[in-house]
C-alpha positions in Angstrom: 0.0 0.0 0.0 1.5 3.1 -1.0 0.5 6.5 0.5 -1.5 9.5 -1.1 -0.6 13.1 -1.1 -3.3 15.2 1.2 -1.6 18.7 2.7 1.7 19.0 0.7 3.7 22.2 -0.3 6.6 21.3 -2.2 9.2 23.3 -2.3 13.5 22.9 -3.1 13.6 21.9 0.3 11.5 19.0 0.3 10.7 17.7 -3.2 13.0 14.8 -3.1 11.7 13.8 0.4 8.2 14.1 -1.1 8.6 11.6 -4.2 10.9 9.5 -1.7 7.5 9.3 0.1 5.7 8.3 -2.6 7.5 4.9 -3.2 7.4 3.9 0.5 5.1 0.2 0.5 3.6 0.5 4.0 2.2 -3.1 3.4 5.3 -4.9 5.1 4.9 -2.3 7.9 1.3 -3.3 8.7 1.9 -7.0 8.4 4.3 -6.8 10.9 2.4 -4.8 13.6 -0.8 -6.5 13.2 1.7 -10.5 13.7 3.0 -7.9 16.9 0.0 -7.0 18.3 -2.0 -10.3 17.4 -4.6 -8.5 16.2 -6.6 -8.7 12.8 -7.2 -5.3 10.7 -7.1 -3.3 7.7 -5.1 0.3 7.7 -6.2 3.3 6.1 -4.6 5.0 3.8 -1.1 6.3 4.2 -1.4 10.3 3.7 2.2 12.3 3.1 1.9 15.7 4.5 4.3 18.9 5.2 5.0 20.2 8.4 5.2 24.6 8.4 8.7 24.4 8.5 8.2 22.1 5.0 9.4 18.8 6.7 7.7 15.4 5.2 5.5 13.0 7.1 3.1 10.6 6.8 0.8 9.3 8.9 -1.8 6.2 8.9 -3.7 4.9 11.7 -5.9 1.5 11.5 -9.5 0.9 12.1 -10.9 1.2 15.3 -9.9 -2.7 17.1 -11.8 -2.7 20.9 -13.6 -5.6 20.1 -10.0 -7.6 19.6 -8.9 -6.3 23.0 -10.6 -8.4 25.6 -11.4 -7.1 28.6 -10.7 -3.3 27.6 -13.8 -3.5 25.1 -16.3 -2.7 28.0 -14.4 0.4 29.2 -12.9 2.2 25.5 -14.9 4.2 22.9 -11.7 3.7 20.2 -8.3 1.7 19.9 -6.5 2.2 16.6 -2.2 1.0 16.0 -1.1 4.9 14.4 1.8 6.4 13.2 3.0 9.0 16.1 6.0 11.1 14.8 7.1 10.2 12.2 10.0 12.0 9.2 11.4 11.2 5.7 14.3 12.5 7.0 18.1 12.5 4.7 21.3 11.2 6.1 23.2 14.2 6.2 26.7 12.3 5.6 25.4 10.3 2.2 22.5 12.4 1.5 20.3 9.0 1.1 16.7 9.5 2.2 15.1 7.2 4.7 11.4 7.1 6.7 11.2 6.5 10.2 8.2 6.0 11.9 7.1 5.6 16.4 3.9 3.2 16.3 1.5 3.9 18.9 -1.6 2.0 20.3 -3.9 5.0 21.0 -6.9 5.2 23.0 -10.1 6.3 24.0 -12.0 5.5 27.2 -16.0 5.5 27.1 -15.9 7.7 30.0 -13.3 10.3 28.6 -10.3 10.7 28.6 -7.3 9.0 26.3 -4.3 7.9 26.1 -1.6 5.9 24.0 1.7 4.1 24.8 4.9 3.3 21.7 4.3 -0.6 20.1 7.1 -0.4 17.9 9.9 2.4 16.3 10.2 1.3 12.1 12.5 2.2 9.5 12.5 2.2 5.8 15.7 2.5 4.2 17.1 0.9 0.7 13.7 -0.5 0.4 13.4 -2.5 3.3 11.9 -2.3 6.7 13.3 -3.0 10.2 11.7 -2.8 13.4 12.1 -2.5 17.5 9.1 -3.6 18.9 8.2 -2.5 22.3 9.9 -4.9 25.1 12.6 -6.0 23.0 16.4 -5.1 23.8 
């Protein structure tokens, strides 16, 4: 799955991180988090966006999964795995461009109130992915 354009403005700054963007396959990504997190869903699209400052991001979250998290589905409205910070950031020694990406498990409670807590850092780079999932040293 790759991601869509929705609030970009390019500029000499950023228009090689932008098409860099553009190539990223998130599929491998979410295949790994949902085998993670044991879960079973479907991610929405990917959406590369600029910051202000003209920095590249993109961000995805999934779709809502309280009925997978067994005793938490009487107490929260929403649970979703999302993209937290994120950058397409270039290495400033080799100039190659590479995605990184802090995956969160955020959510909401039916009372109010919410939350979210890391479930794994990711990296793209040369076309492939590697991850630290949360408890791992």
């Amino acid at each position: 799955m790759k991601a869509i354009i929705r609030n970009v403005e390019a500029t000499e700054y950023n228009k090689n991180a932008i098409a860099y963007a553009q190539t990223i396959d998130f599929a491998p990504l979410f295949d790994h988090l949902k085998a993670f997190a044991k879960i079973d869903c479907e991610f929405q699209t990917p959406e590369i966006y600029t910051s202000r400052c003209g920095d590249v991001h993109v961000d995805f979250t999934s779709d809502n999964i309280v009925p997978q998290t067994g005793p938490f589905s009487v107490i929260l409205e929403s649970c979703v795995l999302a993209s937290f910070s994120n950058y397409v950031v270039t290495d400033k020694v080799t100039g190659e461009l590479r995605y990184w990406v802090s995956v969160s498990v955020r959510y909401s409670h039916l009372d109010g109130g919410s939350n979210g807590m890391e479930l794994c850092m990711a990296e793209y780079r040369d076309n492939t992915w590697t991850f630290r999932n949360a408890g791992s040293k």
